[in-house]
N, CA and C of each residue as an Amber inpcrd file, in Angstrom:
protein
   237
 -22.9220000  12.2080000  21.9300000 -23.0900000  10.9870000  22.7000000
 -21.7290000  10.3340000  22.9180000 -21.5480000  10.2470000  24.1790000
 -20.0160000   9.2150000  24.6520000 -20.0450000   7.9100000  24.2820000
 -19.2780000   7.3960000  23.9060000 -19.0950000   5.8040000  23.7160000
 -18.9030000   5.3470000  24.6740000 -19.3590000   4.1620000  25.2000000
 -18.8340000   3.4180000  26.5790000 -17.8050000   2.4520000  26.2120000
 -17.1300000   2.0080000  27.3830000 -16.3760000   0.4520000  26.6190000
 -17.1680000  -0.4070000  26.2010000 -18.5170000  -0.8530000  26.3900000
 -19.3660000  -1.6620000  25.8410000 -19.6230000  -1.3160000  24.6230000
 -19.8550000  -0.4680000  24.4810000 -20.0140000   0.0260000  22.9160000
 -19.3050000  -0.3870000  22.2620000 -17.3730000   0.1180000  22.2050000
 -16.2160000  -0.2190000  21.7850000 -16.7930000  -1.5140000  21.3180000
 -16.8580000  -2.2590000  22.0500000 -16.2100000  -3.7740000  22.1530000
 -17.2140000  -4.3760000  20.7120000 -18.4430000  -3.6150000  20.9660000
 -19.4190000  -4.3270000  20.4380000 -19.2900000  -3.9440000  18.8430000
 -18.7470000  -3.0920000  18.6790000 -18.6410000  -2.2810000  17.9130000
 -17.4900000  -2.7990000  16.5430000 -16.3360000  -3.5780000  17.3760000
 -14.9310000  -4.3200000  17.0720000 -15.3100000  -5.8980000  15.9150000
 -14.7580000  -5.6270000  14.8270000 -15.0610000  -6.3580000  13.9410000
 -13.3310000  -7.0610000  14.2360000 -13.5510000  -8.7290000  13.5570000
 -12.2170000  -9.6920000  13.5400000 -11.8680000  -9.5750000  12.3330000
 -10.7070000  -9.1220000  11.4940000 -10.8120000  -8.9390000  10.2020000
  -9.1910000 -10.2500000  10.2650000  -9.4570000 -11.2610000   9.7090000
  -8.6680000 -11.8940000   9.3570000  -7.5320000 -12.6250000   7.8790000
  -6.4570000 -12.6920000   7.8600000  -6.0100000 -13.1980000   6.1290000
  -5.4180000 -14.2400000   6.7580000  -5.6060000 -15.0960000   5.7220000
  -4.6330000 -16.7140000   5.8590000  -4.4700000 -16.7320000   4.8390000
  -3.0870000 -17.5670000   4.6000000  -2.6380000 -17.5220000   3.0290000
  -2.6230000 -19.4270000   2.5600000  -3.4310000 -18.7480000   1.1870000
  -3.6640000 -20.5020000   0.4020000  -2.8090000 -20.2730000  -0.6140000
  -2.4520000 -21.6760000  -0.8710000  -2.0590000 -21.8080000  -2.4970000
  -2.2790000 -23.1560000  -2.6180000  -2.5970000 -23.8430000  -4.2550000
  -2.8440000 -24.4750000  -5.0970000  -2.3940000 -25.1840000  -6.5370000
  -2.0680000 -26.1040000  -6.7400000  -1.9040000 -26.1340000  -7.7690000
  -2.4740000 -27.7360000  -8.3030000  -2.7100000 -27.7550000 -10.2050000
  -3.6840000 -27.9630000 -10.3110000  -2.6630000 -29.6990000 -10.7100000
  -3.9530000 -30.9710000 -11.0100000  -2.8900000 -32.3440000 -10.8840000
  -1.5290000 -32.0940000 -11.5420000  -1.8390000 -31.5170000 -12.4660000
  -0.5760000 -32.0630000 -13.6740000   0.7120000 -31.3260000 -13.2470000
   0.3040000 -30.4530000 -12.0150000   1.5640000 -29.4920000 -11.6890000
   2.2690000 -27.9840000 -12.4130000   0.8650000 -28.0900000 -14.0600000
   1.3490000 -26.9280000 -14.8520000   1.0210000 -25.6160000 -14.4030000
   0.0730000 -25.6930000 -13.3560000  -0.8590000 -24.4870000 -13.0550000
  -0.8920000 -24.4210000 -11.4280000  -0.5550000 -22.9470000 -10.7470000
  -0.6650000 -23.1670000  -9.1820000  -0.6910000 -21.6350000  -9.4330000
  -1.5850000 -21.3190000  -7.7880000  -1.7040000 -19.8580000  -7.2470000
  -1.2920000 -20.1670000  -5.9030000  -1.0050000 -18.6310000  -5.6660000
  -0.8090000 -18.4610000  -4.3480000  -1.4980000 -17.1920000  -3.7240000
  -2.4740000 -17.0280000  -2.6220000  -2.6880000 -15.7180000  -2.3570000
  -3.0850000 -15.7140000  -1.0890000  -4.1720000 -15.0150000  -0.2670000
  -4.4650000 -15.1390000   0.7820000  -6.5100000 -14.8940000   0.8410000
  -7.1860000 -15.5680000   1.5930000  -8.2440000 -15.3640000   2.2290000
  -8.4420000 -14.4290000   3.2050000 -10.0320000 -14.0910000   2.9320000
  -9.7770000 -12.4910000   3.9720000 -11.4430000 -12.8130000   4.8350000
 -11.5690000 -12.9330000   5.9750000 -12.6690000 -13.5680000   6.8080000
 -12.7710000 -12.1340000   7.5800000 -14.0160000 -11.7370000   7.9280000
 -14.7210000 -10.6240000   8.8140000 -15.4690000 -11.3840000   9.5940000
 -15.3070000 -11.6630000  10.6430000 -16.0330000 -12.0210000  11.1650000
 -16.0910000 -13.7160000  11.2920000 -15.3630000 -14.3070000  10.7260000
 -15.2860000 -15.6810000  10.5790000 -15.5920000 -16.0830000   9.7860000
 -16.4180000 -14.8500000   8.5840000 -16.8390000 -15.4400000   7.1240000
 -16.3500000 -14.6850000   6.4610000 -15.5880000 -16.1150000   5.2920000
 -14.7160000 -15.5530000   4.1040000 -15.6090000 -14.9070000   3.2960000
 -14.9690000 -12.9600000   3.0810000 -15.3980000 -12.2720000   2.1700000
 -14.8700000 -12.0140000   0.9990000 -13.5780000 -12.6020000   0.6540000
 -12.5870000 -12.5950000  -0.7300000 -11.2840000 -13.6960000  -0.6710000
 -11.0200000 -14.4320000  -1.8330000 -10.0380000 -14.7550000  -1.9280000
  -9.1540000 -14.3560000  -3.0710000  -7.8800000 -13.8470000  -2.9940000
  -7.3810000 -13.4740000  -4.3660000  -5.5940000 -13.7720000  -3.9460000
  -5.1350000 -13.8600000  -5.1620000  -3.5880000 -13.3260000  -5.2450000
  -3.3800000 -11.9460000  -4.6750000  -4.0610000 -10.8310000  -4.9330000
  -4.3930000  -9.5750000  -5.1120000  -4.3720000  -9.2920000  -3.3650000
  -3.3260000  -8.6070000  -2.6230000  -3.1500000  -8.2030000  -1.2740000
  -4.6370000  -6.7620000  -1.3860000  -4.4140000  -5.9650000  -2.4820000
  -5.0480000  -4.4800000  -2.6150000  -6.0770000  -5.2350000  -2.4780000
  -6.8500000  -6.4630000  -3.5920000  -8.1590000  -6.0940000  -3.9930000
  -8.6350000  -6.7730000  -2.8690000  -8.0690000  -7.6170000  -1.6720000
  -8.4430000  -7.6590000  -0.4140000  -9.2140000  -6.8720000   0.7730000
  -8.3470000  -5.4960000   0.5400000  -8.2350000  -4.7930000   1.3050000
  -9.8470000  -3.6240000   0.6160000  -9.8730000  -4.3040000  -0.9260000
 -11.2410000  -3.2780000  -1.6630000 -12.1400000  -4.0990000  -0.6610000
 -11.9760000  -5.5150000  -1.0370000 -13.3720000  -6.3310000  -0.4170000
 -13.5450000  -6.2590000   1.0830000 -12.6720000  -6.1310000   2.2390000
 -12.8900000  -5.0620000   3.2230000 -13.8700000  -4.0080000   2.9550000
 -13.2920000  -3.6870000   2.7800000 -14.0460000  -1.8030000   3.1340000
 -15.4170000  -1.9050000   2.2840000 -15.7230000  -2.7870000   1.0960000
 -16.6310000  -2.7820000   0.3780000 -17.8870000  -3.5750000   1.3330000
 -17.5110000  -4.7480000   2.3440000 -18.2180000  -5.4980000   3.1450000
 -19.0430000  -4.1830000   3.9420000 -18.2080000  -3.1930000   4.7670000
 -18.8510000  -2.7550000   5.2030000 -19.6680000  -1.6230000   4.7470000
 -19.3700000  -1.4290000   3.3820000 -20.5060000  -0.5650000   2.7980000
 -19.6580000   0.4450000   2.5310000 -18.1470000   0.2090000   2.8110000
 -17.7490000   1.7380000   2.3190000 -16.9220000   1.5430000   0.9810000
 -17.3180000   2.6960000  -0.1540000 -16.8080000   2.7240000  -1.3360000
 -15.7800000   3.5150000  -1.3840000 -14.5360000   2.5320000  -1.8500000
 -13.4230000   3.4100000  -1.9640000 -12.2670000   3.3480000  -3.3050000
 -11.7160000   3.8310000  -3.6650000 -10.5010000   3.6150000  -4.6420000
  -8.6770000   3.3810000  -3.9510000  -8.6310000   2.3330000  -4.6560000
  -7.0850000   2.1650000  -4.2650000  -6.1600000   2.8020000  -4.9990000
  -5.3440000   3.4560000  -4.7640000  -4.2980000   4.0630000  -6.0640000
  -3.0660000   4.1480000  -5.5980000  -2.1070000   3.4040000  -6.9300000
  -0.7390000   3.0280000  -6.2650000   0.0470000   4.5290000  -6.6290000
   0.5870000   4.9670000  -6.1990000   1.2490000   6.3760000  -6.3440000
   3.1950000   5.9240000  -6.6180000   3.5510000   6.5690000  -8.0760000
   4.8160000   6.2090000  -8.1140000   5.9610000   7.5300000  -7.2480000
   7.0310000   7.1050000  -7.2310000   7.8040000   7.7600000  -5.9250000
   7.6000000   9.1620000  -6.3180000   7.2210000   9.9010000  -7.4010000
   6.4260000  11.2010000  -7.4070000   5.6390000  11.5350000  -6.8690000
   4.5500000  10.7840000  -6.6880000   3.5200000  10.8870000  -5.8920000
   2.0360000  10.9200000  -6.7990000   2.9620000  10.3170000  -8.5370000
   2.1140000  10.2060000  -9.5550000   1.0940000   8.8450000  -9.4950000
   0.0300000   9.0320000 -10.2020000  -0.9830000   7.9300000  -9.5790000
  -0.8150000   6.7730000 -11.1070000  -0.2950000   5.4130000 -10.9450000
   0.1410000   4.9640000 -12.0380000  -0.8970000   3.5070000 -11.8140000
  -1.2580000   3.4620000 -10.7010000  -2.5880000   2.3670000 -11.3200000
  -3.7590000   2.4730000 -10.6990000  -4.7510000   2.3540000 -10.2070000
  -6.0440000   1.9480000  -9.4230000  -6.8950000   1.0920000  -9.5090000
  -7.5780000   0.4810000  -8.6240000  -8.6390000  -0.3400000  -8.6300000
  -9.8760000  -0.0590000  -7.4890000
């Protein structure tokens, strides 16, 4: 089956990040990270750029592993 451009279009998700930070009255405690919106609704907020990118792919149902690979090409963390 061909895709049409209607299809495409319909098909096209808005995957957006804006970046927050916080900190708490006394000034001892602050974060910084970014919000991640599909669609116009926030699906994660974290410090965490990766575990962003988990809650992506996890929205749409797909299960995946992140793994940071050191300049070997050795796998030295995942989530």
């Amino acid at each position: 089956m061909e895709i049409t451009h209607q299809d495409k279009s319909e098909a096209k998700h808005r995957i957006a990040i804006k970046p927050y930070s916080w900190e708490c009255g006394d000034g001892c405690c602050s974060e910084s990270g970014m919000e991640w919106f599909i669609d116009g609704k926030n699906v994660h907020e974290s410090p965490s750029y990766d575990a962003g990118w988990i809650a992506v792919l996890n929205h749409f149902g797909i299960e995946a592993e992140l793994v940071g690979l050191d300049e070997n090409g050795e796998e030295i963390w995942s989530m």
